[in-house]
ZAMARGU-4260 file (C-alpha; in steps of 0.2 Angstrom, whole numbers, plus 5000, padded with zeros to 4 digits):
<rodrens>
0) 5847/5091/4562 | 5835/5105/4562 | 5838/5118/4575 | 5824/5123/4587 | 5816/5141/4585
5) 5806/5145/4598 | 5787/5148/4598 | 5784/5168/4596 | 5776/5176/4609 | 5760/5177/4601
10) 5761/5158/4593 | 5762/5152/4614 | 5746/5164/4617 | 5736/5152/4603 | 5744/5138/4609
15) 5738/5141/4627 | 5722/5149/4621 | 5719/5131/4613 | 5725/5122/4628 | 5711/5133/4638
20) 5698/5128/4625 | 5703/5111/4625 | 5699/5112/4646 | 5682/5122/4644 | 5674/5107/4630
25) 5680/5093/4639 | 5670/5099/4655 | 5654/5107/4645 | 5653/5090/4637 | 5657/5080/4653
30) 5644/5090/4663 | 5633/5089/4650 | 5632/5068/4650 | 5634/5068/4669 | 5649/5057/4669
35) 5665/5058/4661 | 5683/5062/4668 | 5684/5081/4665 | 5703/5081/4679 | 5710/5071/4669
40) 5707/5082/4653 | 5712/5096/4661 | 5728/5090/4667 | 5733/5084/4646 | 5726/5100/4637
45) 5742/5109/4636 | 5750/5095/4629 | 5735/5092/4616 | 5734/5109/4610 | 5754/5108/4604
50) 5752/5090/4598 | 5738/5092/4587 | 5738/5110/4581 | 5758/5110/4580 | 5766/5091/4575
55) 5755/5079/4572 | 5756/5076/4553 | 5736/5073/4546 | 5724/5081/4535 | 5711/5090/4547
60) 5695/5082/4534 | 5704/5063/4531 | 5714/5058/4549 | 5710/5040/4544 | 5723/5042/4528
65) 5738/5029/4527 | 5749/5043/4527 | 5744/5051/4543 | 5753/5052/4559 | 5744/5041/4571
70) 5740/5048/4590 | 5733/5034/4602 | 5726/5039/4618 | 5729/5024/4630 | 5722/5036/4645
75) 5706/5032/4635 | 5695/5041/4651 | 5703/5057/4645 | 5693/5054/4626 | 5682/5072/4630
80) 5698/5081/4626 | 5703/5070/4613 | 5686/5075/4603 | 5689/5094/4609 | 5705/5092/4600
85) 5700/5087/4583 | 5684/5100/4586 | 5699/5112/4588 | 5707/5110/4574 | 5689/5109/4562
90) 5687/5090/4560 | 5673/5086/4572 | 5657/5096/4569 | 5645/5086/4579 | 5642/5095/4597
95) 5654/5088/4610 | 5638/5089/4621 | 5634/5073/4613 | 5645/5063/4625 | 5642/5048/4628
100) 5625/5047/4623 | 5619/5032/4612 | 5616/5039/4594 | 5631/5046/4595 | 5650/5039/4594
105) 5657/5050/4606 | 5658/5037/4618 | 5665/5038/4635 | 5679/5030/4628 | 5687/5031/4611
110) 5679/5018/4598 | 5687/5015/4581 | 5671/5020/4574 | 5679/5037/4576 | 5691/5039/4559
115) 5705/5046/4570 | 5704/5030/4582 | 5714/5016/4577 | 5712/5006/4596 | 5698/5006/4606
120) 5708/5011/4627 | 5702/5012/4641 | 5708/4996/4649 | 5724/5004/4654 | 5741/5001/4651
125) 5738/4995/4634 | 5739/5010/4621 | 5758/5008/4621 | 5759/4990/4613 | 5748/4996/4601
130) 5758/5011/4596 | 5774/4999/4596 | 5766/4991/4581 | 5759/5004/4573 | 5778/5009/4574
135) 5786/4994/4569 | 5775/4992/4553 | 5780/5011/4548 | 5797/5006/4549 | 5796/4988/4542
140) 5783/4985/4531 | 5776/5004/4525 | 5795/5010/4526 | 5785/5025/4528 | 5789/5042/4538
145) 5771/5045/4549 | 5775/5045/4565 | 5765/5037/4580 | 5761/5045/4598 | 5755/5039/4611
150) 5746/5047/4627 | 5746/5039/4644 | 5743/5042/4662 | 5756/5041/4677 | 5741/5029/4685
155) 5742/5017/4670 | 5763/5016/4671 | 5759/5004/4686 | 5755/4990/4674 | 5770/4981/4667
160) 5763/4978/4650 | 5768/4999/4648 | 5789/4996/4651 | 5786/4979/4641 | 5781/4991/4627
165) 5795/5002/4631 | 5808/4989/4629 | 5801/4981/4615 | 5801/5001/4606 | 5819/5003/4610
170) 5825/4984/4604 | 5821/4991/4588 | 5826/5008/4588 | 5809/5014/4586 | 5811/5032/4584
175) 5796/5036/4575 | 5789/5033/4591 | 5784/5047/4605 | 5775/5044/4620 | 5769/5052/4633
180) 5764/5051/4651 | 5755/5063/4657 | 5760/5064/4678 | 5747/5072/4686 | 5750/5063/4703
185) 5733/5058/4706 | 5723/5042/4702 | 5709/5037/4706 | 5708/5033/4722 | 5723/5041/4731
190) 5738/5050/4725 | 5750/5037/4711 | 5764/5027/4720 | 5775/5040/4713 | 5766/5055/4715
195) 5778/5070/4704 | 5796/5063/4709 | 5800/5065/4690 | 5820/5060/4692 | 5812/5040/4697
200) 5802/5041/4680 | 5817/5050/4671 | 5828/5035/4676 | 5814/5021/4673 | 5813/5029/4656
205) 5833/5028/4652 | 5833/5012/4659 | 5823/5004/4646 | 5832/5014/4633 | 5820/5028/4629
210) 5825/5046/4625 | 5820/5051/4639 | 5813/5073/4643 | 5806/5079/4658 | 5795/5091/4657
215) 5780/5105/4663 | 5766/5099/4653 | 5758/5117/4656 | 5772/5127/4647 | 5767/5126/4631
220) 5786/5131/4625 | 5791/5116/4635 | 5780/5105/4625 | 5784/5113/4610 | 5804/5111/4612
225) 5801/5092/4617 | 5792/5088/4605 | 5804/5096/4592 | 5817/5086/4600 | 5808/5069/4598
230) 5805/5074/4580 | 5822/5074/4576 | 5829/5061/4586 | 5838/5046/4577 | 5840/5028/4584
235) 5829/5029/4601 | 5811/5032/4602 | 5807/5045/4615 | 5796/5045/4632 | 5791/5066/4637
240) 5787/5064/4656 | 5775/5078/4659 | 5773/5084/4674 | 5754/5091/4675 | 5742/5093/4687
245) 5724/5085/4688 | 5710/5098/4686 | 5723/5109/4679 | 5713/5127/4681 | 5699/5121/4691
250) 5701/5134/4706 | 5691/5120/4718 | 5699/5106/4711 | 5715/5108/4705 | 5729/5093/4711
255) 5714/5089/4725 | 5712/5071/4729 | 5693/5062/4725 | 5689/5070/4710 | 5694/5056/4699
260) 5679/5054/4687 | 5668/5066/4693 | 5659/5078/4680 | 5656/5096/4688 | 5637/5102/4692
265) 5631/5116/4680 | 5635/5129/4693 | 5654/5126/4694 | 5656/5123/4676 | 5648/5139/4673
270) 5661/5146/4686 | 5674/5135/4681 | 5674/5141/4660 | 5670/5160/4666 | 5688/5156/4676
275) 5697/5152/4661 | 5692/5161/4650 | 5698/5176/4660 | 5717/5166/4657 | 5717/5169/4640
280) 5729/5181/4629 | 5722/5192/4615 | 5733/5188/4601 | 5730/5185/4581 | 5743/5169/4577
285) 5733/5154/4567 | 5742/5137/4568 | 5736/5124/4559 | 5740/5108/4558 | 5756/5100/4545
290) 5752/5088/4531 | 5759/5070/4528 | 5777/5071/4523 | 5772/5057/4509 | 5759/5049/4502
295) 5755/5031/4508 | 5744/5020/4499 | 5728/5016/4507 | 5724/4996/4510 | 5707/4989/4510
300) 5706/4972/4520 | 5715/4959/4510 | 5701/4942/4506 | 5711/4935/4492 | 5728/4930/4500
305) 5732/4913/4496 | 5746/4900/4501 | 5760/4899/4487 | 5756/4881/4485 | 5745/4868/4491
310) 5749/4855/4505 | 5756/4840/4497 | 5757/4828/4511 | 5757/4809/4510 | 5742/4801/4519
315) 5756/4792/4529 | 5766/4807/4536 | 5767/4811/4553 | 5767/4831/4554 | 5760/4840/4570
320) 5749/4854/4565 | 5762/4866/4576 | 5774/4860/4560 | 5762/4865/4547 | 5758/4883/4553
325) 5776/4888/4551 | 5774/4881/4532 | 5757/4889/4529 | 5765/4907/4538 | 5778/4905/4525
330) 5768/4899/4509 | 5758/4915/4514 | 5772/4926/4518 | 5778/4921/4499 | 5761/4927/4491
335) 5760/4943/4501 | 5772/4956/4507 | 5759/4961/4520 | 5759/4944/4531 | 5769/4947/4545
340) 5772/4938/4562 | 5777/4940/4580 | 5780/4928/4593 | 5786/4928/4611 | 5802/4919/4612
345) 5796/4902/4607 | 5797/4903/4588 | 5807/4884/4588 | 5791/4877/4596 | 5778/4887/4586
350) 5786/4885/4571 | 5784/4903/4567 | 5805/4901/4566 | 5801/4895/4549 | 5793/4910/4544
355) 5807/4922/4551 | 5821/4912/4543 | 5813/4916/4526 | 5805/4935/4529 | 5819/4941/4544
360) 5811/4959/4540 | 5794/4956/4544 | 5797/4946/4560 | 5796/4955/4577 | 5802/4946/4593
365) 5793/4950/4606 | 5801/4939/4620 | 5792/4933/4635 | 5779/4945/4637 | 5763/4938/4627
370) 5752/4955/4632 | 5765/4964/4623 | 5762/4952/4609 | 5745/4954/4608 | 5746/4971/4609
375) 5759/4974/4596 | 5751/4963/4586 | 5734/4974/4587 | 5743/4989/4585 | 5751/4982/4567
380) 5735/4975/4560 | 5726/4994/4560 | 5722/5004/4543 | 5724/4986/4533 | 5742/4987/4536
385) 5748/4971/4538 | 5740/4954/4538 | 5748/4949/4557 | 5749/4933/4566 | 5757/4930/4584
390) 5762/4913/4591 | 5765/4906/4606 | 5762/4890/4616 | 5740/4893/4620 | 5742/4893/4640
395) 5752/4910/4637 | 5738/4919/4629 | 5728/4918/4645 | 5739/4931/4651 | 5735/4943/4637
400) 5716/4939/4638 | 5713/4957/4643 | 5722/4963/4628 | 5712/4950/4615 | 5697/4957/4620
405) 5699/4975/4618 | 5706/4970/4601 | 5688/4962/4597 | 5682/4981/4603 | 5695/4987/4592
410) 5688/4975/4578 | 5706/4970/4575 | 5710/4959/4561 | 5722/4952/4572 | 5726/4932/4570
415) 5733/4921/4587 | 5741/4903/4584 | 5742/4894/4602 | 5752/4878/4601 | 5757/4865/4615
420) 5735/4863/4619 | 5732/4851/4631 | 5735/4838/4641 | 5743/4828/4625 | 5759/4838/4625
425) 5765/4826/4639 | 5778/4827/4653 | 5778/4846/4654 | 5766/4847/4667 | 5749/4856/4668
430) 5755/4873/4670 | 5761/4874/4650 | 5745/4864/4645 | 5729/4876/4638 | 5714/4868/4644
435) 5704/4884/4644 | 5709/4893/4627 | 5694/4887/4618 | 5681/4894/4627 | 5690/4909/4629
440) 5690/4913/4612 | 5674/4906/4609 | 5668/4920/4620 | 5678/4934/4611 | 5661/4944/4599
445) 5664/4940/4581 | 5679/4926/4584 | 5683/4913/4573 | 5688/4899/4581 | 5700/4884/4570
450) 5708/4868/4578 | 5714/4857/4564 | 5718/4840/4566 | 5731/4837/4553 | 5743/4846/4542
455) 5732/4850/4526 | 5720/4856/4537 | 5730/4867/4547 | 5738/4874/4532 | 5720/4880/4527
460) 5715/4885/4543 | 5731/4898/4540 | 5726/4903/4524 | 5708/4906/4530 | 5714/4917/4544
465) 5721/4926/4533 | 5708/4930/4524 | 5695/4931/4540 | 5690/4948/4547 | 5689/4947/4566
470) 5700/4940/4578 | 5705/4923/4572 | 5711/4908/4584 | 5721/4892/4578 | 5725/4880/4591
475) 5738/4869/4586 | 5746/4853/4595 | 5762/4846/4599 | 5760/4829/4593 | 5764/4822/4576
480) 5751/4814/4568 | 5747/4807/4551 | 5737/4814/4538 | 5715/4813/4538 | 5710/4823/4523
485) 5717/4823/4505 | 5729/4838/4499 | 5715/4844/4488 | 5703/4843/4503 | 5690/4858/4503
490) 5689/4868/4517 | 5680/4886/4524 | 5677/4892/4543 | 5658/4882/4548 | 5660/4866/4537
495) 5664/4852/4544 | 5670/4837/4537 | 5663/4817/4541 | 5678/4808/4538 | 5670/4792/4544
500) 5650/4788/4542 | 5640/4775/4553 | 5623/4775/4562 | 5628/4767/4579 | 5635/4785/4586
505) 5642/4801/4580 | 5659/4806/4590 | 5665/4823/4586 | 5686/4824/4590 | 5696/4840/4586
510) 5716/4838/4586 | 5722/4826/4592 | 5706/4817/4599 | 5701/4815/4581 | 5715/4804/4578
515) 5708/4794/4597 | 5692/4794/4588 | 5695/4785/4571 | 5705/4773/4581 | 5691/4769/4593
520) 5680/4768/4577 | 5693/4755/4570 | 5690/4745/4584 | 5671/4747/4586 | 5670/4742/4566
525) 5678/4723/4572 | 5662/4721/4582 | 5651/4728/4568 | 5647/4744/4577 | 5648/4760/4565
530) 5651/4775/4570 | 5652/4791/4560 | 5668/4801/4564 | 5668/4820/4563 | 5680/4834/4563
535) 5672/4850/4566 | 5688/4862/4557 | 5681/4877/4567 | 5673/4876/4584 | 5667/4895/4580
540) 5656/4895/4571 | 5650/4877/4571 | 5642/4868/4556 | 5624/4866/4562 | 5620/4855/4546
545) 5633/4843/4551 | 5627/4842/4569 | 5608/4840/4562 | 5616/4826/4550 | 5623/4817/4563
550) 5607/4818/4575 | 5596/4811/4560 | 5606/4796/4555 | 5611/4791/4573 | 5595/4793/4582
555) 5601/4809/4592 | 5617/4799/4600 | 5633/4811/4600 | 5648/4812/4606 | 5661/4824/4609
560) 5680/4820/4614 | 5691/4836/4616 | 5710/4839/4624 | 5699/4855/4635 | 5693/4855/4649
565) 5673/4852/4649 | 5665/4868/4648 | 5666/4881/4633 | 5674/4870/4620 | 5669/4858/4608
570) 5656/4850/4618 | 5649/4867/4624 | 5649/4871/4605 | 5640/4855/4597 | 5627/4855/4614
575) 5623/4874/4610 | 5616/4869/4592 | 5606/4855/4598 | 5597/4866/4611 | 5594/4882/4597
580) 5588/4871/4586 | 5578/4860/4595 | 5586/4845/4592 | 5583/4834/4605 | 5600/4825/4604
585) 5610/4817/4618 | 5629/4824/4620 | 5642/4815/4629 | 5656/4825/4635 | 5674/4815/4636
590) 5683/4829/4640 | 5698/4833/4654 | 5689/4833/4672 | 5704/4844/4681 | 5719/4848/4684
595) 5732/4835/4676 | 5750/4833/4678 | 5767/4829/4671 | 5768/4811/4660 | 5767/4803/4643
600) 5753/4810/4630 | 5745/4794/4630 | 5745/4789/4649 | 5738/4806/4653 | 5723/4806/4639
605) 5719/4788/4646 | 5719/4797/4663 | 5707/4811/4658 | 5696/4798/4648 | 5697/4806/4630
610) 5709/4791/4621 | 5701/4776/4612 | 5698/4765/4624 | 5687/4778/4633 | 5676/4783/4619
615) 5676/4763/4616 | 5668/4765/4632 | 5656/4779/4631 | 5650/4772/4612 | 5643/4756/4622
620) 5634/4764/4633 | 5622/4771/4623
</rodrens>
């Protein structure tokens, strides 16, 4: 363990020299763009200056590198010091009074268009999770020494999903981790419930088993000496509580309430930078900052991982699809050291148990807190480092919605597997049934959407994933059903498959209302009617060739049948092709009208209309 030396006298003047530039960019910029959060930078500066001239470990001309410590801001409104930050240290040349303008990626927030972002933030309490994989797949899967740090504000600490994190960083002993909340007792509207009573945050921070140092976040050997200490502790991750004040060295602003978000007229900045610059020392010290300990390879996206064998099913076997995604995890878990997967507490449904019995080491639990999931499974998909899926019955993911879609911001590569969809998994009762995940997803910008109906597709929706850039979706079911396509069936994300053909109607099913179609067609053929039976494979994107081919041969009469409720699913997706193209088709919807409730699978899709004898029905009435 490495003793601590204190900063020399002239090191701390360059430090808080930086800290004082740090402040004057991040209101030049904000005052230039008219908006921005110049307080908030203020209050952080100090800390940023040690941080990023002093410990974190990058090359200053590639902070994108494998090898780099990673820094995630989760106090995203704070991004002007950020960029100050990285011009301190000679990486960004572009001027900072490009803020927020549109030819330029100094957004208002920070974008991963930036090489040194890896999450998009600014929805808060989020930057945490992220950091907690990035964490986990340095200690796991890079068994790599780059740290991870992560910035958040005392505002933020409200939100649950930031002690989830917490607990989730010391279950496995993340002490590559470092965050920090920067408690500058204001938010946004009035002061934080907390305001600075540091010992309440030092004993929330212990009690979720952090390292826990309370600090002044404007004594720059404070920061130093903390920061040393989280370096070198083992077996904990550590959370520096910074006390800070909002408009640090803003004489008219300075821990005053109703600033929040307000850029400074050219008149007080002016007045405000003339201010600070009178703070600073004279003194000749030059920190830079420290190079990666190690080398760490650098990944591009993997789009060749494939399944370790191909289904081999018997047309006869009944496997729910919930079944086969734990086989295709491990089939691709055997091909590629890089899959990984998380789950919240419900692997022995998802099936993702399968996964972690094989590959224990690249399993993370994450219990029952699905934002946490999502985010940790953001957080571990960044620089190519894994290829990371995250399970957990479809309902759950509502309450990490927030999170999924600052992931698509992010452009994660982030895979989600909801089981337990609809009204078919029975007695259980509406509150564990997803009737809403599709359109959800659907709705999430460059999604790709996957709701097999057997096991040999599921296994290749899996596989595809994998290999999908984008955040990926695959709804699985609860019920066992038998076998539609062959074990050498073709599959790929927009190509649907017509496993029945006939003129009289086209029905379109998905899960387990495939299954409810074929049968109504195997009743409908005793009276001579034909129908064509179609499974889509993805609902996102959906085949327009195969809707246009069951237009032409039916005379425009379709029909959809999906376990969702009627808007934003498959219906939705089959009815937006007919109107862009032009089509001029009918579409009936058979889909759940409401709320259901507890009862057996086949008494409650009777109920909602979608099982045989209802798109009998709706067949015959054309």
């Amino acid at each position: 363990m490495s003793e601590y030396q204190k900063l020399s006298k002239a090191d701390a003047a360059e430090l808080q020299n930086a800290g004082h530039r740090l402040r004057i960019d991040s209101i030049i910029s904000t005052t230039a763009a008219g908006s921005g959060h110049p307080s908030s930078c203020t209050s952080a500066a100090d800390i940023m200056s040690v941080l990023f001239k002093k410990y974190l470990r990058y090359d200053v001309n590639n902070p994108g590198d494998a090898a780099a410590d990673r820094f995630v801001l989760s106090k995203g409104h704070a991004a002007p010091v950020l960029y100050a930050a990285m011009k301190e240290v000679g990486h960004l040349t572009e001027p900072l009074t490009n803020l927020r303008k549109f030819t330029s990626d100094l957004e208002g927030h920070p974008p991963t268009t930036l090489p040194f972002v890896d999450v998009a933030t600014g929805s808060l309490g989020q930057g945490l999770a992220n950091a907690c994989g990035m964490a986990w797949v340095a200690k796991n899967i890079d068994k790599a020494p780059y740290r991870v740090f992560c910035m958040m504000g005392d505002g933020e600490s409200a939100e649950g999903s930031v002690w989830e994190a917490m607990q989730f960083a010391s279950h496995y002993k993340l002490d590559n981790l470092c965050a920090i909340i920067d408690v500058n007792r204001l938010g946004q509207s009035e002061a934080t419930a907390l305001g600075h009573e540091m010992e309440i945050y030092r004993a929330r921070g212990e009690a979720w088993g952090m390292h826990t140092l309370v600090i002044d976040g404007h004594d720059v050997n404070a920061v130093d000496k903390a920061f040393h200490e989280a370096e070198i502790t083992k077996g904990k991750p550590t959370l520096i509580i910074a006390k800070t004040f909002k408009g640090k060295h803003m004489p008219e602003q300075e821990d005053r309430d109703n600033w929040h978000g307000k850029p400074m007229s050219q008149d007080f900045c002016d007045k405000i930078k003339k201010h600070i610059e009178g703070l600073m020392e004279s003194t000749d010290a030059k920190i830079t900052p420290r190079a990666p300990l190690q080398a760490v390879e650098n990944l591009q996206f993997a789009s060749d991982v494939k399944l370790s064998s191909p289904p081999s099913y018997e047309k006869t076997d009944k496997v729910a699809t919930r079944k086969a995604y734990g086989t295709a995890l491990t089939k691709l878990g055997d091909s590629s050291d890089r899959v990984i997967a998380f789950d919240g507490d419900t692997k022995n449904s998802t099936f993702s148990i399968d996964f972690m019995k094989k590959y224990p080491e690249r399993f993370g639990e994450c219990f029952i807190a699905e934002q946490l999931l999502a985010g940790v499974t953001i957080g571990a998909t960044c620089r190519n480092r894994s290829i990371a899926f995250a399970s957990t019955f479809s309902a759950f993911f509502s309450r990490a919605a927030d999170q999924i879609r600052m992931g698509a911001i992010s452009k994660t590569n982030a895979n989600f597997v909801g089981s337990h969809a609809g009204v078919s998994i029975g007695e259980d009762g509406p509150s564990q049934m997803a009737l809403e995940d599709l359109a959800f997803f659907r709705a999430i910008p460059g999604s790709t959407v996957f709701y097999p109906s057997d096991a040999v597709s599921c296994e290749r929706a899996v596989e595809i994933a994998a290999n999908t850039e984008g955040v990926c979706f695959i709804r699985t079911s609860r019920p066992a059903t038998v076998n539609v396509h062959a074990n050498d069936a073709q599959f790929a994300a927009g190509k649907a498959h017509f496993v029945r053909s006939g003129k009289a109607a086209a029905i379109f099913g998905s899960g387990i209302t495939l299954h409810n179609a074929l049968e109504a067609a195997e009743t409908l053929a005793k009276e001579g009617i034909e129908v064509s039976v179609i499974d889509p494979f993805t609902i996102k994107p959906m085949d327009v060739d195969a809707v246009k081919k069951a237009v032409e041969e039916t005379g425009g009469k379709l029909i959809t049948v999906e376990d969702h409720y009627a808007f934003g699913g498959l219906h939705s997706a089959v009815s937006e092709v007919v109107c862009s193209e032009g089509l001029g088709a009918k579409v009936k919807s058979l889909a759940v009208p409401g709320v259901s409730r507890s009862g057996k699978a086949a008494e409650l899709m009777a109920a909602a209309k979608i099982d045989a004898a209802a798109i009998v029905e709706a067949v015959k009435s054309f």
